[in-house]
C-alpha positions in Angstrom: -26.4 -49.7 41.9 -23.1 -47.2 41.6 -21.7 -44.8 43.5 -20.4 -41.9 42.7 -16.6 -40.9 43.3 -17.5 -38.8 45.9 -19.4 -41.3 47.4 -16.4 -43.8 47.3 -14.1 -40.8 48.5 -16.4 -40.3 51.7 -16.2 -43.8 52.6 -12.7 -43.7 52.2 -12.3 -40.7 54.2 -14.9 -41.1 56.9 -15.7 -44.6 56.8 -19.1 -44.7 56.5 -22.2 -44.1 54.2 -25.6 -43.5 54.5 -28.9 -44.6 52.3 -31.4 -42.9 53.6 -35.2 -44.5 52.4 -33.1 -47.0 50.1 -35.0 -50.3 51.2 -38.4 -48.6 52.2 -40.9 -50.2 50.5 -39.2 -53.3 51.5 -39.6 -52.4 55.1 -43.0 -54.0 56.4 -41.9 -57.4 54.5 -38.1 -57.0 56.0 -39.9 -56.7 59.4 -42.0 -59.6 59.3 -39.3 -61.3 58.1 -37.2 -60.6 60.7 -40.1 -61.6 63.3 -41.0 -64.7 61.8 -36.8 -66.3 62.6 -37.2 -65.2 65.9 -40.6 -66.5 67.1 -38.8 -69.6 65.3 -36.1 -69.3 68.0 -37.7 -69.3 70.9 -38.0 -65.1 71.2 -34.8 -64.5 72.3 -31.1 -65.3 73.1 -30.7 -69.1 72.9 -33.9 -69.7 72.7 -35.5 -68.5 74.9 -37.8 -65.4 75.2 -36.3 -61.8 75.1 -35.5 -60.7 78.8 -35.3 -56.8 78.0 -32.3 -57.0 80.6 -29.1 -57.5 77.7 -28.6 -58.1 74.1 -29.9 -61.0 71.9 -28.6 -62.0 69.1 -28.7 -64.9 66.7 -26.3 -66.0 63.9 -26.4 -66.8 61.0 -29.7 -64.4 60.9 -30.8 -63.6 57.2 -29.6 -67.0 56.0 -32.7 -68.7 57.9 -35.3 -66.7 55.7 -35.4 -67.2 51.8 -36.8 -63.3 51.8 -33.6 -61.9 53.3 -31.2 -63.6 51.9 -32.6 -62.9 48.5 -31.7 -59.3 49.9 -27.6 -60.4 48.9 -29.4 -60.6 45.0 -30.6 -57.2 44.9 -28.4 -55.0 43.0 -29.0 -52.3 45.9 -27.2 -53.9 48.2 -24.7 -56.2 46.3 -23.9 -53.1 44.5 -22.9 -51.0 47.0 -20.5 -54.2 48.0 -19.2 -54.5 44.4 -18.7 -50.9 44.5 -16.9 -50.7 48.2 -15.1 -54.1 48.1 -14.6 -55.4 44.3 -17.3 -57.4 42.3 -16.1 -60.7 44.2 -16.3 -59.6 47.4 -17.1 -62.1 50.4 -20.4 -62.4 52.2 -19.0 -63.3 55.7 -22.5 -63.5 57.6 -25.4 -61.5 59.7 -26.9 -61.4 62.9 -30.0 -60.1 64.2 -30.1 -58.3 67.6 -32.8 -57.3 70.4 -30.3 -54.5 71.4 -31.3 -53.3 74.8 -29.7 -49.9 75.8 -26.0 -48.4 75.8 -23.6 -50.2 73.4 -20.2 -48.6 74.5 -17.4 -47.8 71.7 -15.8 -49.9 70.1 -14.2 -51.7 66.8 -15.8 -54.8 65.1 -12.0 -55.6 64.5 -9.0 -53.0 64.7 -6.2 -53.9 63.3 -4.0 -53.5 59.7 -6.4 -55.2 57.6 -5.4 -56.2 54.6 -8.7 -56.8 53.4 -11.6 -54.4 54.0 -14.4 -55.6 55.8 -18.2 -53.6 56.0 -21.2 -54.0 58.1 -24.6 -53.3 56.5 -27.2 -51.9 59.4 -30.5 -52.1 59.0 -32.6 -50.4 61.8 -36.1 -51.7 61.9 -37.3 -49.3 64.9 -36.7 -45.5 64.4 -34.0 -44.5 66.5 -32.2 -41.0 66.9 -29.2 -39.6 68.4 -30.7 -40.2 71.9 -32.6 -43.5 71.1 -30.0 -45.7 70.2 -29.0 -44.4 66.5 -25.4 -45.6 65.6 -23.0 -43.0 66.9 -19.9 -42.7 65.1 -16.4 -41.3 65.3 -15.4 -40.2 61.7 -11.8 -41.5 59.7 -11.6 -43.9 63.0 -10.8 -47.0 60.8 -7.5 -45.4 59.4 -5.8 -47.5 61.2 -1.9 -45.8 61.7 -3.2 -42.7 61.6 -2.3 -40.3 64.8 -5.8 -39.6 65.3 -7.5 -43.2 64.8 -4.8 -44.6 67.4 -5.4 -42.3 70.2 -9.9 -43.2 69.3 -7.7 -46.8 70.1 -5.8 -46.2 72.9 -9.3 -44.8 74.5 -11.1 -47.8 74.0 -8.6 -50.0 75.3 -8.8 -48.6 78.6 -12.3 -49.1 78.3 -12.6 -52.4 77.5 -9.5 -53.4 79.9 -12.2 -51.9 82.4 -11.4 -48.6 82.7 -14.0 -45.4 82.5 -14.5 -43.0 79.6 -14.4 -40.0 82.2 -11.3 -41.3 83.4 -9.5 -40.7 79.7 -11.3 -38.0 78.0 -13.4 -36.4 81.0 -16.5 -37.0 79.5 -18.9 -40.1 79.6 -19.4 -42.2 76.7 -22.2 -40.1 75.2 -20.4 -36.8 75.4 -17.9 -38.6 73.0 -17.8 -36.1 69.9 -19.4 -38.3 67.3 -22.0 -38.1 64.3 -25.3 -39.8 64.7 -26.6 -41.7 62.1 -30.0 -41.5 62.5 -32.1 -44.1 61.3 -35.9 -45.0 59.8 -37.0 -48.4 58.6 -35.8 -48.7 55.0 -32.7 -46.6 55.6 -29.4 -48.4 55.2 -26.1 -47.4 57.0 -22.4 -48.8 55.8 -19.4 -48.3 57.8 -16.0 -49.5 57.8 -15.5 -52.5 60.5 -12.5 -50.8 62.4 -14.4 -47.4 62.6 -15.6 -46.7 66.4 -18.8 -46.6 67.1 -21.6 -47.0 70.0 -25.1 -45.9 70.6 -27.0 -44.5 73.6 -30.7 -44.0 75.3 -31.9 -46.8 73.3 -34.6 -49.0 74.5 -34.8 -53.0 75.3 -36.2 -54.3 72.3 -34.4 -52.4 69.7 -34.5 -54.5 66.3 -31.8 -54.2 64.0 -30.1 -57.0 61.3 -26.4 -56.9 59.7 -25.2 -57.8 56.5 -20.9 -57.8 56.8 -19.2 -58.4 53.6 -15.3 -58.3 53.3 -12.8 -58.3 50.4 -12.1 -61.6 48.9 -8.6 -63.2 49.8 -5.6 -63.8 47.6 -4.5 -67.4 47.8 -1.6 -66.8 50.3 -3.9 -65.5 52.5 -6.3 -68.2 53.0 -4.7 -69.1 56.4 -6.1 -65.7 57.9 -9.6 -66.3 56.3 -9.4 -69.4 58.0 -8.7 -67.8 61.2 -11.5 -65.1 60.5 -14.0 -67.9 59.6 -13.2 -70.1 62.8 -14.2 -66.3 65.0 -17.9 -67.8 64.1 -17.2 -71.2 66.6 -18.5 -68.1 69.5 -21.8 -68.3 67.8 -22.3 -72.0 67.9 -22.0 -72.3 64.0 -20.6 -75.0 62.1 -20.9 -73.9 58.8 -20.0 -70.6 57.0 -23.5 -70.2 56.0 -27.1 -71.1 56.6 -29.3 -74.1 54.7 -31.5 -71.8 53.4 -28.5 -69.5 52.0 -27.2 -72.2 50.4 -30.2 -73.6 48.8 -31.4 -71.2 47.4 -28.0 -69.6 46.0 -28.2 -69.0 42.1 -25.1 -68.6 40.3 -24.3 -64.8 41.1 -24.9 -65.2 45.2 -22.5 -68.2 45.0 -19.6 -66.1 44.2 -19.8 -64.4 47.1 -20.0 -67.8 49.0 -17.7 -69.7 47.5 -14.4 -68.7 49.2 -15.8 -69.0 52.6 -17.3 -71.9 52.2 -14.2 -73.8 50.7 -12.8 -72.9 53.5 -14.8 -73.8 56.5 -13.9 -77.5 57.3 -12.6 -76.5 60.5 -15.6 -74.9 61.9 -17.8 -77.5 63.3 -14.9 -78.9 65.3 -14.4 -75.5 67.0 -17.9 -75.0 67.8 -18.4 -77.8 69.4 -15.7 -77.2 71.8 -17.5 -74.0 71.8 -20.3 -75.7 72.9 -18.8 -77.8 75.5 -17.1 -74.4 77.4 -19.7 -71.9 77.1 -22.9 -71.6 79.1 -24.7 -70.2 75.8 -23.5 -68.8 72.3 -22.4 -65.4 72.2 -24.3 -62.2 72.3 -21.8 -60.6 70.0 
């Protein structure tokens, strides 16, 4: 699959892109798919049934089902990655969430990156702009830019525990924003540093990620290292799943490879994990 220039200008500009109906007569076998790993975990966070009270989440997600992780084969989706990161880009991993209500602004990651990193969203519930559809704040991820650094500033009061109403006046759903509205099948891209949240949403609200980054030079391998050992949160010990690995042909490999030559520090660090934490993270 190509884009178009437009397409790639748009992401460039906005930082995000949306596919609506791309996946949608994958949908029903997405959504069982996505069922089937969780009854296999328990229902929930941790194993254990979801509480409809907060978030669970389970990573690595589609690398524990041979259906969605043939999903980094189809040339839909690896397409849009070649197109948006280079034909060698990195798969860096998934989860797959119970969301349950707000999910206040914020950055998977702000910072100068060097390498561009991309979350693929796939809603399996319909959600809207007042059901818990991705809200976001377009050009956020341009990170420097005037505008981008005051979204920042803004959400480091917040998450230092500050209000929205006490910067801006308004709460975190009166944010100016674009809702990306979603139906199962739809895909949504954005930028990892672009803000985002969503609001109204109900407990149970199923939604997956696939994040895929640009593939490192070699003097940079020390920072994917450090990116890599971010996973020891998650209770992981290896960049990817069995299932991802096994049943990797030759073209899904490339986009494994890096990552995986470089994870020998990973089990180490979630075990420690293990040892400090009451249970893995919720994201």
């Amino acid at each position: 699959m190509n884009l178009t220039a437009q397409q790639l200008q748009f992401f460039d500009t906005f930082g995000f892109l949306e596919f609506p109906g791309l996946l949608a007569e994958e949908a029903d076998a997405i959504t069982a798919a996505f069922e089937e790993i969780w009854a296999a975990h328990g229902g929930g966070h941790d194993g254990r049934p979801h509480d409809h009270k907060q978030r669970s989440a389970l990573v690595p997600f589609i690398d524990q089902h041979e259906y969605l992780c043939g999903l980094l084969d189809d040339p839909r989706i690896a397409g849009i990655g070649s197109a948006l990161l280079g034909d060698d880009f990195n798969y860096t991993g998934s989860d797959g969430n119970y969301y349950v209500g707000d999910t206040r602004w914020h950055s998977d990651g702000y910072r100068d990156k060097k390498y561009v990193s991309l979350k693929m969203a796939l809603y399996l519930d319909p959600v809207t702009r007042d059901t818990g559809c991705l809200r976001v704040v377009p050009g956020s991820h341009r990170f420097g830019d005037a505008f981008a650094e005051a979204l920042e500033a803004g959400y480091r009061h917040t998450r230092d525990g500050g209000a929205v109403e006490d910067w801006w006046g308004v709460p975190g759903s009166g944010v100016p924003a674009y809702p990306l509205e979603s139906e199962p099948g739809d895909l949504v891209v954005f930028n990892h540093c672009l803000k985002h949240s969503s609001w109204g949403g109900g407990t149970r609200r199923r939604m997956f990620t696939i994040n895929m980054q640009q593939r490192h030079a070699e003097e940079d391998l020390g920072a994917l290292r450090e990116d890599i050992a971010a996973s020891a949160r998650f209770w992981v010990e290896r960049a990817y799943g069995e299932v991802m690995l096994r049943t990797a042909g030759p073209a899904r490999m490339r986009h494994l490879e890096q990552r995986l030559a470089n994870d020998g520090h990973l089990a180490a660090l979630s075990r420690k994990a293990r040892a400090e934490m009451s249970e893995p993270s919720r994201g």
